[in-house]
N, C-alpha and C positions, 0 to 999 in steps of 0.2 A: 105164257098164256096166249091162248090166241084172241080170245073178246077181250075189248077195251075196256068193260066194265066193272073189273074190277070182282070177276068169281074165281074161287082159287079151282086149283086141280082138283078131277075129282080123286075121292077116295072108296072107291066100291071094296065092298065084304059081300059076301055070300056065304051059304052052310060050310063050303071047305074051305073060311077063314082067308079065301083070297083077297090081297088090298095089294095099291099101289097108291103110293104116298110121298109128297113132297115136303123138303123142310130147306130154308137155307141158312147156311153158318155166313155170315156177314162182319169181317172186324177190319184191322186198318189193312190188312196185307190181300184179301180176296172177296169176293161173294163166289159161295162154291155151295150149290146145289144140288140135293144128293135125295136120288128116287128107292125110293124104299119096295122092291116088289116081293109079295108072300103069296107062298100059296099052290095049288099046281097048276102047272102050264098046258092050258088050254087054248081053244081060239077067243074064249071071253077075256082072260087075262092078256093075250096075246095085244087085242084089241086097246083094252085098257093103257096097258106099258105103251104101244104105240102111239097114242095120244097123246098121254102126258108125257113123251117126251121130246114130241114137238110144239108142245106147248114152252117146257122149257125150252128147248131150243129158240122157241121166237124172245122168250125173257132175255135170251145173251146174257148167260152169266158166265164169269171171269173161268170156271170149268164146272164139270156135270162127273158126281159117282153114283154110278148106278149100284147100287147094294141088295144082291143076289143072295147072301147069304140064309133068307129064310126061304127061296124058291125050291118047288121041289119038281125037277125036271131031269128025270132020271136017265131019258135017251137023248139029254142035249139041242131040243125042238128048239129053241128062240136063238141059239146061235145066229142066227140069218137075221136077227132084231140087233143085238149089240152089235156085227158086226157091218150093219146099215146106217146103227148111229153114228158109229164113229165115222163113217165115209160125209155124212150129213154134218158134225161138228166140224172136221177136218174143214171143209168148203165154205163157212163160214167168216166174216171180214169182222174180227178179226176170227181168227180157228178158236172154238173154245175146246181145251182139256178137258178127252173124256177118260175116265178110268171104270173098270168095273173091279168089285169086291166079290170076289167067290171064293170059300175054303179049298185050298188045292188038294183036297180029298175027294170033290163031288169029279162026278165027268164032263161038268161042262167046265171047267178050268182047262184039264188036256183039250178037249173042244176047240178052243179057241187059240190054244197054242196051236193046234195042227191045221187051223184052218191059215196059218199064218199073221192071224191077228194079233197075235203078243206084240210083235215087231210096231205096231204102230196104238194098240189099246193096249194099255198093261192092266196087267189083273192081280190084285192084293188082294190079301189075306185078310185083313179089318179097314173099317171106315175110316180109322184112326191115323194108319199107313198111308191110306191111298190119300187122303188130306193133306197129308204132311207135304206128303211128294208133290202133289200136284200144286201149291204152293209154292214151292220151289222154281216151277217151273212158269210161272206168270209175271212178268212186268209188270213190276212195282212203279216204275215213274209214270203210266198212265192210268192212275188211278190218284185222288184226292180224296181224305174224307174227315171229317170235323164230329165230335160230338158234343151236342149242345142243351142244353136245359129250357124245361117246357117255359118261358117266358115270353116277354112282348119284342122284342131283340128277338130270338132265334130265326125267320124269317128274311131277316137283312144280312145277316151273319151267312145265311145257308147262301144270298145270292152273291156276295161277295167272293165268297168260294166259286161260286162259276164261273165270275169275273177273272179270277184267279187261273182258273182249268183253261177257257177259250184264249186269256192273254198266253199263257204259257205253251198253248198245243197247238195255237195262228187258226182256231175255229170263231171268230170274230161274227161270222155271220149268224153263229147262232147262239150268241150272246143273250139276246132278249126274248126267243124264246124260252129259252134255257130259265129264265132268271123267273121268267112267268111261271114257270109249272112247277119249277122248285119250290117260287114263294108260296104257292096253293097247297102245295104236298106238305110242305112243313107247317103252313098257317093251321094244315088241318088235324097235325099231328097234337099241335099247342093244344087245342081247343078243343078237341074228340078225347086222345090220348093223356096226357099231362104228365106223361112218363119223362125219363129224359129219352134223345132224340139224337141217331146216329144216320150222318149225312153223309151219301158218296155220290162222287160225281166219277165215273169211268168212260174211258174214251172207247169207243168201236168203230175204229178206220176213220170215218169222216164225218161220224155222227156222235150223241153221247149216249149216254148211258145215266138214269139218275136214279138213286133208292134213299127211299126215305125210312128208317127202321125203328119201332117205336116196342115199348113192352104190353099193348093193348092186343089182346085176339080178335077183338071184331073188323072186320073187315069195312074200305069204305064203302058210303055207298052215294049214286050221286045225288044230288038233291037240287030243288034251282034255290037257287036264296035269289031276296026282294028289295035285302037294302046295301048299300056298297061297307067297304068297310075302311073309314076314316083313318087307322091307322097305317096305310100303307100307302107308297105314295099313290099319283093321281094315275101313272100308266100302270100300276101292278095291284090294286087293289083287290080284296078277293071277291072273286068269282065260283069257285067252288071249284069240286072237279068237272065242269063244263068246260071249262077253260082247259083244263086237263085235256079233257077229250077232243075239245077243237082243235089246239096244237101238236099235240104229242102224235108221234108217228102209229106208236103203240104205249100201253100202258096197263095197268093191272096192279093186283095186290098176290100175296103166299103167305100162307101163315108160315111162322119158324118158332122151334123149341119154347121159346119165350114171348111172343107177340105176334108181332107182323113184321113185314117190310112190304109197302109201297112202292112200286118202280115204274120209270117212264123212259122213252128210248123216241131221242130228237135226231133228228135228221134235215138235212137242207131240203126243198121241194123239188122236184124234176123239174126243169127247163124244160117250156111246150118246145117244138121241132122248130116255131118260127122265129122263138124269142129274141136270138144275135140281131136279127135282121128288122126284126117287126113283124107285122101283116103283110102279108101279100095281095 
């Protein structure tokens, strides 16, 4: 997503049934983000797809399947679209796994093998496939993820886990960020959602990665709250998603099959030009 605020992708329909649509499958081994597009390919859809899929892109998840399967693009027109995501996934710290899902009976599967994009986008038959595989091919050790029950504990539990990720990955410095926005994304999951509550924390280069995945569909929203919240300690008490929004580099919400997931993506701040030295 590109705004912080926390509005999912859109999902546009019109009379010829065209949508583009996001869901993400989130468990201990990935978050793997998979765009749904239908429909025929025009320049509205065109427009569409392109969007939402740097929007994904800005969410950094662990890989992206784009599933093609119900498009109906019979002179192969958006080749030029997946074969630009991939160059845009590819360039990414870290690279996120893209694959696309096209029956190799349409023409845009040949498409893309002859434009030479097989070699670096692979293209599968089902969503189910392209899952498995791409799976396979993501680093398990920079990823942690705990799941916890809607209670008064789930919040300390979720920052310890980050204590955990920054001890173990030498990201120290953004330790207490990290631990703020967690505690707000999960205090808010307890208290909105009261589902149980599935927490990862994923590394991306030199930043993190946090999702917070609940079984509620509403989406947050922010809100200011007026009184603090006595259960947490004195540096971490909730603040709402404000706090969210003041630290987190980026942030947002998606809905998925079953709920939601919550995610925020921390990063160190840039050093101004003078800071080694001071003022001049």
């Amino acid at each position: 997503m590109v705004s912080g605020m926390g509005v999912s992708p859109p999902v546009l329909r019109d009379e010829a049934e065209q949508s583009v649509t996001v869901s993400v499958d989130a468990d201990d081994d990935a978050a793997i983000s998979v765009i749904t597009v239908r429909g025929r390919w025009d320049a509205r859809l065109r427009t569409s797809a392109s969007v939402t899929l740097r929007r994904c892109f800005t969410e950094h998840p662990d890989a992206l399947i784009v599933d093609l399967t119900g498009l109906l693009d019979p002179h192969s027109e958006s080749a030029a679209v997946w074969a630009t995501a991939q160059h845009v996934a590819a360039g990414l710290e870290p690279p996120v796994h893209l694959a696309l899902c096209v029956p190799p009976d349409l023409p845009l599967a040949d498409r893309m093998q002859a434009l030479g994009a097989g070699r670096f986008l692979p293209v599968y038959a089902k969503v189910r496939q392209a899952r498995v595989a791409l799976v396979g091919r993501i680093p398990g050790a920079q990823r942690v993820s705990a799941i916890l029950s809607p209670d008064p504990d789930a919040p300390s539990v979720a920052r310890n886990l980050i204590g955990d990720a920054c001890l173990e990955w030498g990201l120290g410095h953004l330790l207490h960020p990290s631990r703020l926005v967690m505690s707000e994304l999960v205090t808010n999951a307890v208290e909105h959602a009261r589902t149980e509550i599935r927490v990862a924390v994923t590394r991306r280069g030199a930043g993190l990665h946090l999702s917070v995945t609940d079984r509620d569909p509403r989406l947050p929203q922010m809100i200011r709250l007026t009184r603090p919240r006595p259960d947490l300690p004195l540096d971490e008490r909730g603040r709402g998603l404000r706090t969210v929004h003041s630290i987190a580099t980026l942030w947002g919400s998606t809905p998925t099959e079953g709920g939601k997931v919550v995610w925020a993506t921390i990063r160190a701040s840039e050093p101004s030009p003078t800071a080694p030295n001071g003022p001049r």
